[in-house]
N, C-alpha and C positions, 0 to 999 in steps of 0.2 A: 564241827569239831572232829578233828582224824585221831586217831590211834597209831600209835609207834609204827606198827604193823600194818597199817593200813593206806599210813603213807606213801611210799615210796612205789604202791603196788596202783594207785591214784595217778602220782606221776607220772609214769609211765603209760596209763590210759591216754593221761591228758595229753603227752609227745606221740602216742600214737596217731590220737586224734586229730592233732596237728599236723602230721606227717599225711594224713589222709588228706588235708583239705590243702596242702602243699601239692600232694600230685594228682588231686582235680585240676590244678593248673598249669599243671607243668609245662603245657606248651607257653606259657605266657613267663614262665617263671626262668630269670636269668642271674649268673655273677659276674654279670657287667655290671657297670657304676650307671648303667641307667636304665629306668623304668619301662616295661611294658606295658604301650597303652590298653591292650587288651584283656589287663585285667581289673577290675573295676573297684570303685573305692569301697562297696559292701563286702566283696572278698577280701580286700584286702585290711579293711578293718577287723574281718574275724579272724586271719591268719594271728594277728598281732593280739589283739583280744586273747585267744587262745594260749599265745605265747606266753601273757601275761601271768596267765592264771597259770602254767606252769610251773611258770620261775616262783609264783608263791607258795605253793603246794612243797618245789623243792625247798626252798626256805624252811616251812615248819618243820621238814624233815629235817634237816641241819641242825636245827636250834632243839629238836626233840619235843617240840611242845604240841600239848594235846590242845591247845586256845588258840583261834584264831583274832580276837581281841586284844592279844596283850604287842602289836607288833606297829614299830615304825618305819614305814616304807621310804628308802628314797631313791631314787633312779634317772638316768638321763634321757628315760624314755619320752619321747615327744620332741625331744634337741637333736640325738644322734639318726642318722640318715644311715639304712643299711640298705646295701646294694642296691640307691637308687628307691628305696621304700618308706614312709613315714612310719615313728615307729610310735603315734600315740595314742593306739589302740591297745597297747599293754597297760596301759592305767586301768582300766576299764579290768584287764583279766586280773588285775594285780589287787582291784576293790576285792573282786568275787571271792579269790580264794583267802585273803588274808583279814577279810573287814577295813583293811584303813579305808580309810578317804580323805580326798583334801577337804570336806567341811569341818571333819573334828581336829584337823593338822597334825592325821596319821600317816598320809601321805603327799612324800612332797616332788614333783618332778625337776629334778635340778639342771640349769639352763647349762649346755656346757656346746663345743663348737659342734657344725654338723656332722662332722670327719671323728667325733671320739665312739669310742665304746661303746655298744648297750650296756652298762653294766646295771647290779641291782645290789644294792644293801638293805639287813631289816632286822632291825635294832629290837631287844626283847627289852622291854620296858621291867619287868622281876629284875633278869640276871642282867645285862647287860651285853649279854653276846650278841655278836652281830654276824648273819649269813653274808657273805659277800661273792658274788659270781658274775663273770659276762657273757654274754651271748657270743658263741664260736659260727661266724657265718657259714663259714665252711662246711660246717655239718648241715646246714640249713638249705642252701642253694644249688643249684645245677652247675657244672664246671662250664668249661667256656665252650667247651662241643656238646651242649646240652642235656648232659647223661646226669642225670640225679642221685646226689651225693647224698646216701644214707647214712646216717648217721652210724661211729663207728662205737662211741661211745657216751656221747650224749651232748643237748643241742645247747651244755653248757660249759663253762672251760673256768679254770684260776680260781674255783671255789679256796674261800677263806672262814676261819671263824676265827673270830676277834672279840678280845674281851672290851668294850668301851665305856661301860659308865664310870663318868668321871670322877665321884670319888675312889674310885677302888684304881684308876689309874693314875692321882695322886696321892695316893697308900704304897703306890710301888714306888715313881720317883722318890717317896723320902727314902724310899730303901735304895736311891739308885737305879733303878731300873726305869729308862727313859723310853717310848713308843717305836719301834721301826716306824720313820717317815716314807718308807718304800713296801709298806703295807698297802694291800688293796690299790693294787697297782699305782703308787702316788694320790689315792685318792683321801687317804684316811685324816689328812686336816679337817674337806670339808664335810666326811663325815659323822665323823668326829664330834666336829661342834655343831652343825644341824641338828644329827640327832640328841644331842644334848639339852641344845634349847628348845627342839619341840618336847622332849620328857620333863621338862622345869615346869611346861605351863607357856610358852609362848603366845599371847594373843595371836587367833588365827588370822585378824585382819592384816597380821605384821609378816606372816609367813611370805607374802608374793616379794617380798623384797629380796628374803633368802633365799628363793628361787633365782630373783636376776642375778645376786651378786655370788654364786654357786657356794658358800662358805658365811659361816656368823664370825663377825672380830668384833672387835669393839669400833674402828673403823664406822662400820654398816650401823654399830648401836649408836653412834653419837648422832646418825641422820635417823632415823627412830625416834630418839628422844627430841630432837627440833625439829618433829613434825608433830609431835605430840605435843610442842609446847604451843605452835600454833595451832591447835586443835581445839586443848585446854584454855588459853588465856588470849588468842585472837579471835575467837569464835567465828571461823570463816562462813562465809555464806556462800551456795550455791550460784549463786546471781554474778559476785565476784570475780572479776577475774584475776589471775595468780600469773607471775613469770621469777623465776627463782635464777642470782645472778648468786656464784659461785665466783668467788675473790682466791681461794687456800682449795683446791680440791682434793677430798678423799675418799675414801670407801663409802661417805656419807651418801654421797650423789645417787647412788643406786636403790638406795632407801628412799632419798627422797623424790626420788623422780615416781617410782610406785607410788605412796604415799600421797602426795599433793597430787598424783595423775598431770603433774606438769612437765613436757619433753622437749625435747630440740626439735622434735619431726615438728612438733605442734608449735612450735616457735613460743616455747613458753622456758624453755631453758637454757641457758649460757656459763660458759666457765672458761675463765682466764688462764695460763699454766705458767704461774711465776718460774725461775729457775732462782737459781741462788743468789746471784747479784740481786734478784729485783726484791727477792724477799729483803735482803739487808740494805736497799733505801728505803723501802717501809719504813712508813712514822710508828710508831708504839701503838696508836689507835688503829692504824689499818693491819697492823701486826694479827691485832686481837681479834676484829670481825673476819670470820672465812665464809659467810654466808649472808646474802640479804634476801629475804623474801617479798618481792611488791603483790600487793592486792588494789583494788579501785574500791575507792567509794560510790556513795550514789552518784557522784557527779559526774564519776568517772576519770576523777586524778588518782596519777600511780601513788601511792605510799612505800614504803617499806624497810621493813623494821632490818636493822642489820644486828646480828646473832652473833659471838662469840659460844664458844664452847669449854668448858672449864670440865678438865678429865679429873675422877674423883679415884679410879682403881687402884691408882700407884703405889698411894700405901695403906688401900685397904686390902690388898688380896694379895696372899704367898705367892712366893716366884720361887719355879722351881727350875730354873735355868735351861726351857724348854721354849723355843714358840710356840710349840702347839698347844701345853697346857699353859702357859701364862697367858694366852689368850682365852682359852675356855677358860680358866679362874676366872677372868675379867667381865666377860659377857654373863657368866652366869650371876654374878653380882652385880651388873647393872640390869639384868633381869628381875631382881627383887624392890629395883626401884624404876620402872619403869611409870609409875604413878604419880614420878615428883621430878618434872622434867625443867622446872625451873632450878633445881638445883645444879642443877649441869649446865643448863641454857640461860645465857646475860644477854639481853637486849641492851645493846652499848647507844644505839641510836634512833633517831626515828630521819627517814631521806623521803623526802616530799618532793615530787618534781611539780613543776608549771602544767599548767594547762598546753595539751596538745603534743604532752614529753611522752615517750613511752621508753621503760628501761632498754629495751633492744636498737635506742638510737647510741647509746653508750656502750653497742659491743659491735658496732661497723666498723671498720679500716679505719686506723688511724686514730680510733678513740681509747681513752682510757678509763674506764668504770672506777676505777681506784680515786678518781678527781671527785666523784658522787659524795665520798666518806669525809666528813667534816673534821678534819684535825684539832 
């Protein structure tokens, strides 16, 4: 636990410290876009380790809190590629000094490209502020003629405080007052709604989905809920094997590829990309399923049940003529019924193939899986 006054003075031990173990290697350490191999992956874990537990340290100073329990971590640490360096030794600094972790789904490392930001957000579960900062490399690395760029005023840059728990920011929209979308460098949708939904309660089995798909919509919840109904009411077995054919695709897919642990690499996932014409020759019943999931029996024929999805938030949750908050309304309220996933999910069909069929004969050249769905 730090003291108002104790923090910032912490901090700075901890960027010292870091700076120390930065120019133990200096000879190795460049701001080129690629790696030296001379310095090895246990330095280079602590540099970043190190880093981590900084940026938390500076966080509670932001936030002014004397708890390090009460905080939601989220960052693109372990995605974004700095100079050449993996940066997912900061989870590790970012446990130490702050408590989260991802077992209790206090912290969550958000999948975003290799080329973006470090950045870090950490959400205070009381008030609702949120520290938001990214890593300045420039402060961090040697220039191009190898002379070490000390920091001029510190190894972090575009510090934010933001107020985000969602009731109190739709307390302001009734008054008007809608979110700057160019908050937190454009990040603030999906931090926004992450940490929203990990402060509601989110089962942490569900969190890796909100990892791949960087942002919670309802999108991501409707493949949630039709994993959870096959969970609930198809009682899959291990033994089973699963290939998931996507008819309608949407944000679902990302849920459910986590979820069922079934992917394309693994040749266990397919999806079709109607455009507009094909969607309007759709029969009325292929309209409805956007999802079939096959599993085997003991014998080893495909089955699989095909899913429609019936959205239920339309007219239970206020609109407040925002994307970002109509969609946190939305997820946060299909969060209270994450328990009752038949209500959202209609099994329209059950598609049996033959002996010796397997559904990825129906997504080769020239086939069409839409012939599968019995009108």
């Amino acid at each position: 636990m730090l003291g108002k006054k104790e923090a910032p003075k912490i901090i700075w031990l901890s960027i010292c410290s870091f700076l120390l173990i930065c120019l133990a290697w200096t000879p190795a350490l460049s701001g080129a876009a690629t790696k030296n191999q001379s310095i090895n992956k246990t330095s280079e874990y602590e540099i970043w380790q190190t880093l981590g537990r900084a940026a938390g340290e500076k966080a509670l100073s932001m936030l002014e809190s004397e708890s390090d329990s009460q905080l939601i971590v989220l960052t693109s640490a372990g995605s974004s590629i700095i100079s050449g360096f993996d940066t997912l030794g900061c989870l590790d600094g970012l446990s130490k000094s702050t408590g989260s972790t991802m077992g209790r789904a206090t912290l969550l490392p958000v999948t975003t490209r290799f080329d973006a930001p470090l950045w870090f957000a950490f959400f205070h579960r009381s008030t609702g502020q949120t520290a938001y900062f990214e890593l300045n490399p420039k402060q961090l690395f040697m220039d191009e003629t190898g002379q070490f760029m000390k920091p001029e005023k510190s190894l972090f840059t575009n510090d934010q405080l933001v107020g985000l728990m969602a009731e109190e920011l739709f307390e302001k929209a009734r008054q008007g007052e809608l979110p700057d979308m160019q908050a937190m460098s454009g990040n603030l949708f999906r931090i926004t709604t992450l940490a929203n939904a990990l402060h509601k309660g989110l089962p942490g089995r569900m969190a890796k989905a909100l990892s791949l798909h960087d942002h919670y919509c309802p999108g991501l919840t409707s493949g949630v809920l039709f994993a959870e109904y096959m969970r609930l009411h198809h009682h899959l077995d291990p033994s089973q094997e699963i290939f998931v054919l996507t008819t309608q695709p949407w944000c679902k897919e990302d849920a459910l590829i986590n979820l069922l642990a079934a992917t394309p690499g693994k040749k266990a996932y397919a999806t079709i990309y109607p455009d507009r014409q094909d969607e309007e020759q759709m029969s009325e019943t292929e309209k409805r399923i956007s999802t079939i999931v096959f599993t085997t029996n003991p014998h080893g024929l495909w089955r699989g049940a095909a899913l429609e999805f019936l959205w239920g938030h339309n007219q239970a949750v206020e609109s407040f003529d925002s994307p970002l908050l109509d969609r946190l309304a939305a997820v946060l309220w299909y969060l209270d019924h994450l328990d009752e996933p038949e209500r959202f999910v209609n099994l329209v069909q059950w598609i049996e193939l033959p002996q010796g069929s397997h559904p990825r004969d129906w997504m080769r050249p020239g086939k069409n899986p839409l012939q599968l769905i019995q009108q």
